[in-house]
C-alpha positions in Angstrom: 92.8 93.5 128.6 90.4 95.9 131.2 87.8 96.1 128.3 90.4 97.7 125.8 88.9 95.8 122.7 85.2 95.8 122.5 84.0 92.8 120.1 79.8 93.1 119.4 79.5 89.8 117.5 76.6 89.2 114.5 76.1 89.3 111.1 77.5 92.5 111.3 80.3 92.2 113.5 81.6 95.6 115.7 85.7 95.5 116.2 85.9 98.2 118.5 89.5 99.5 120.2 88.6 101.0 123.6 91.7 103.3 124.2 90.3 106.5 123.8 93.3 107.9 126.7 95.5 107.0 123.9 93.6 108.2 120.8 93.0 104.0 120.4 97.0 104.0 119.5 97.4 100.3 118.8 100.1 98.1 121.6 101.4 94.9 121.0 98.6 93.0 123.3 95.4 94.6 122.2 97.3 94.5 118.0 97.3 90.5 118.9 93.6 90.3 120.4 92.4 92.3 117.4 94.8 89.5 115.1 93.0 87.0 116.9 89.1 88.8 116.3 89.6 89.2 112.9 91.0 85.5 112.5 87.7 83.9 114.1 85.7 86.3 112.1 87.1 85.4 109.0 86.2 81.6 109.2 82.7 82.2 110.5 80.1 81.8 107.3 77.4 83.5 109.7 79.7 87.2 109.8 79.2 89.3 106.7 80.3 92.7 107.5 83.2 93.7 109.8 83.2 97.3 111.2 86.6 98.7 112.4 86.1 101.5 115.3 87.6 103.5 117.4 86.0 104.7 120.8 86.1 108.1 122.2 87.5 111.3 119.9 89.4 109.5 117.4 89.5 106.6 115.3 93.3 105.2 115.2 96.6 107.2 116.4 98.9 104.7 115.4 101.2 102.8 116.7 101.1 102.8 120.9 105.2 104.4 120.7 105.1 104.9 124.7 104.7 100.9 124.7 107.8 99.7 126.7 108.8 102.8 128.2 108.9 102.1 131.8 109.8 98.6 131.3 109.9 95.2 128.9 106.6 94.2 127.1 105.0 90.6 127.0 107.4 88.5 124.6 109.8 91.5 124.1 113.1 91.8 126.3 113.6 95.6 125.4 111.6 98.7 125.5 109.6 100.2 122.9 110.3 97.5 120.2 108.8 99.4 117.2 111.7 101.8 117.0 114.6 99.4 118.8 117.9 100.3 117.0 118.9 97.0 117.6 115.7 95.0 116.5 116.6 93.5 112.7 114.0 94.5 110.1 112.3 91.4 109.5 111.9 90.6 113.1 109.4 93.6 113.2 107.2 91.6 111.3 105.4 89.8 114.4 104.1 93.1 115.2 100.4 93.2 114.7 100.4 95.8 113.1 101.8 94.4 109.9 99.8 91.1 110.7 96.6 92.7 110.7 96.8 94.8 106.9 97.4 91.5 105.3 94.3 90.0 107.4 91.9 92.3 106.7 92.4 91.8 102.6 92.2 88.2 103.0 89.0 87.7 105.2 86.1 86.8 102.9 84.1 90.3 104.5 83.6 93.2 104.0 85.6 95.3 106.1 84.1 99.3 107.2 86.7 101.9 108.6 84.9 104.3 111.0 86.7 107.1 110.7 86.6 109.8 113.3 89.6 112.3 114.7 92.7 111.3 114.1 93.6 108.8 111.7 97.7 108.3 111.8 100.3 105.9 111.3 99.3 102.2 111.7 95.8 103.5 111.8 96.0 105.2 108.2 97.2 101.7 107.1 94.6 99.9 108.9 92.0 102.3 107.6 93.6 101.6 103.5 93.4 97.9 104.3 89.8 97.8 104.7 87.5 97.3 102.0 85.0 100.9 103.2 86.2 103.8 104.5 83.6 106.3 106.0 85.0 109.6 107.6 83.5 112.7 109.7 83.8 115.7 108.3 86.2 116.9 111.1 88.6 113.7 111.0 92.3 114.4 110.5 94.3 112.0 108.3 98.1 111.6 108.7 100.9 109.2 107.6 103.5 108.8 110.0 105.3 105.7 108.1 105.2 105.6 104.4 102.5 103.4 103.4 103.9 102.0 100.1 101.9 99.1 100.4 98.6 100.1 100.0 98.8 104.1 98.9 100.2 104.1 95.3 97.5 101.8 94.5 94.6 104.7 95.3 96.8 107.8 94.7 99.3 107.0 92.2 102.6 107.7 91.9 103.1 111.5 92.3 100.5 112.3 94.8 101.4 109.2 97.1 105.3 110.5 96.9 103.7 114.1 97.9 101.8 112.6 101.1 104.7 110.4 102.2 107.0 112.9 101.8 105.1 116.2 103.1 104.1 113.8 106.1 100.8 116.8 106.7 97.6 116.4 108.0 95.1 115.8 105.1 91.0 116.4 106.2 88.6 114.2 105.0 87.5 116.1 101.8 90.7 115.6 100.2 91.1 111.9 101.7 87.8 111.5 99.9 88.9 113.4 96.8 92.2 111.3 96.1 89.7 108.1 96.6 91.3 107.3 100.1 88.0 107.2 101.9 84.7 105.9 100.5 82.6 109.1 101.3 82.6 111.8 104.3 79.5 111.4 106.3 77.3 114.1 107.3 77.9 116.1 110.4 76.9 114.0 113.4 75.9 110.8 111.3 79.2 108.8 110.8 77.7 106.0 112.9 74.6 105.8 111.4 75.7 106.0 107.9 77.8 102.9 108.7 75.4 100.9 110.3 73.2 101.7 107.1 76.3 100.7 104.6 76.9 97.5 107.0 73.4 96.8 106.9 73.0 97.0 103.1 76.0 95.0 102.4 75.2 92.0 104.6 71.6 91.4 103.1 74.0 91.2 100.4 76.2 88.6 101.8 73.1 86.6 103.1 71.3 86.6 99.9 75.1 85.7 98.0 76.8 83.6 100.1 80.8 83.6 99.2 79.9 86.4 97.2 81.9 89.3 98.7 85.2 86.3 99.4 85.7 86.2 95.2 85.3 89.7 95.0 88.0 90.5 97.5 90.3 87.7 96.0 89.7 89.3 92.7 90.9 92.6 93.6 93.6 91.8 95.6 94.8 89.8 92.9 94.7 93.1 90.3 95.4 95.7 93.0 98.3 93.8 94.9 99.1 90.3 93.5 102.4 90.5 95.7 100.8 91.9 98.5 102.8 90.2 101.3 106.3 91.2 99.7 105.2 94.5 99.3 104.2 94.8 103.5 107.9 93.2 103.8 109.2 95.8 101.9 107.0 98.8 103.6 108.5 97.2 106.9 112.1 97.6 105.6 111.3 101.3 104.6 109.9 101.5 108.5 113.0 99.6 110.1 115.3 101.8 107.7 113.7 105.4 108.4 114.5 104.7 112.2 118.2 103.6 111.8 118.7 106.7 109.5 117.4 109.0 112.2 119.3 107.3 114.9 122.4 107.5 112.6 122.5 110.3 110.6 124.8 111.0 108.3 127.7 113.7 108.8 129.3 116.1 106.2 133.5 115.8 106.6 134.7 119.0 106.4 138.6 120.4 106.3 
């Protein structure tokens, strides 16, 4: 993939997406090699912390929407499958996209966001999915799709309708205050504060082996006991906000 994932394997494990053009917008091949990283990660006993990253200015933009445009993608007959009004709901489940939220609950790691620039879309998602969230102070924070899956659970009910709906910009002081992120780092430090989190938390898993596998389990069993049905119906939400704007619906008039 011309060095588009950047994988610095350990005990503390370094998932970097190397698209920094794009923002690290997420397409279907390198969303499949970071399916496949995460898998291998998750049965090896000797990884206890996985950081998620972005290279360049920003952490995650999304979904790779220009994907397609000048042609067919690998597996996919038609262009930009993500918003193909022909594509049936359920079939946009092989995206890795809505692979890779269920992964990274189920691994028995930790998992730190590193959260830099812009955070959007499929990158909010991934970034709510992982177990530590550590943002720059200058990061921008965005939902493009609603993210009904994960966001009620650390907003509630009124302020995850306001984001969804408002679709704004949020910084990383109010991600932090609505208990979306763990903590804004300090200007200039957002690396080194997560190597110092990662490092804590694996002398943890070395000393506890299993340890942090039951604690996951535990909360994803309080937090989202349905969690796979509720990505489903996220993805529905997803397949049905493109159809409505492809189709929308006309007033009759005398």
């Amino acid at each position: 993939m011309d060095n588009e994932l950047i994988v610095e394997d350990g005990p503390i494990t370094r998932l970097t997406i190397n698209r920094p053009e794009r923002h690290n917008a997420i397409n279907t091949e390198v969303g499949d090699a970071i399916v496949d990283v995460v898998n291998r990660v998750g049965r090896d006993p000797a990884v206890h912390v996985l950081i998620l990253a972005g290279a360049g200015r920003s952490f995650c933009s999304g979904d790779d929407v220009s994907e397609g445009s000048e042609g067919s993608i690998p597996d996919y007959p038609w262009k930009n499958p993500y918003h193909a009004p022909f594509v049936a709901p359920f079939n946009l489940e092989r995206h890795p996209y809505f692979r890779l939220q269920s992964l990274l609950r189920r691994i028995p790691q930790m998992v730190i966001a590193q959260v830099q620039g812009y955070c959007m879309g499929s990158g909010f998602d991934l970034m709510l999915a992982c177990d530590y969230a550590l943002a720059d102070p200058e990061a921008k924070l965005r939902m493009v799709i609603q993210a009904t899956a994960f966001l009620p659970k650390y907003v509630g009910l009124k302020h995850a309708t306001r984001l969804i709906l408002d679709d704004q910009f949020i910084s990383a002081e109010e991600a932090a205050a609505l208990g979306l992120i763990t903590k804004v780092a300090a200007p200039g430090q957002l690396r080194a504060e997560v190597d110092e989190l990662a490092a804590r938390l694996s002398t943890i898993g070395q000393t506890r082996h299993g340890y942090f596998g039951t604690v996951k389990e535990a909360l994803n069993r309080s937090l989202w006991p349905q969690l796979d049905d509720d990505l489903r119906m996220q993805l529905i939400g997803h397949r049905m906000s493109d159809l409505y704007r492809l189709h929308p619906y006309e007033l009759g008039g005398d």
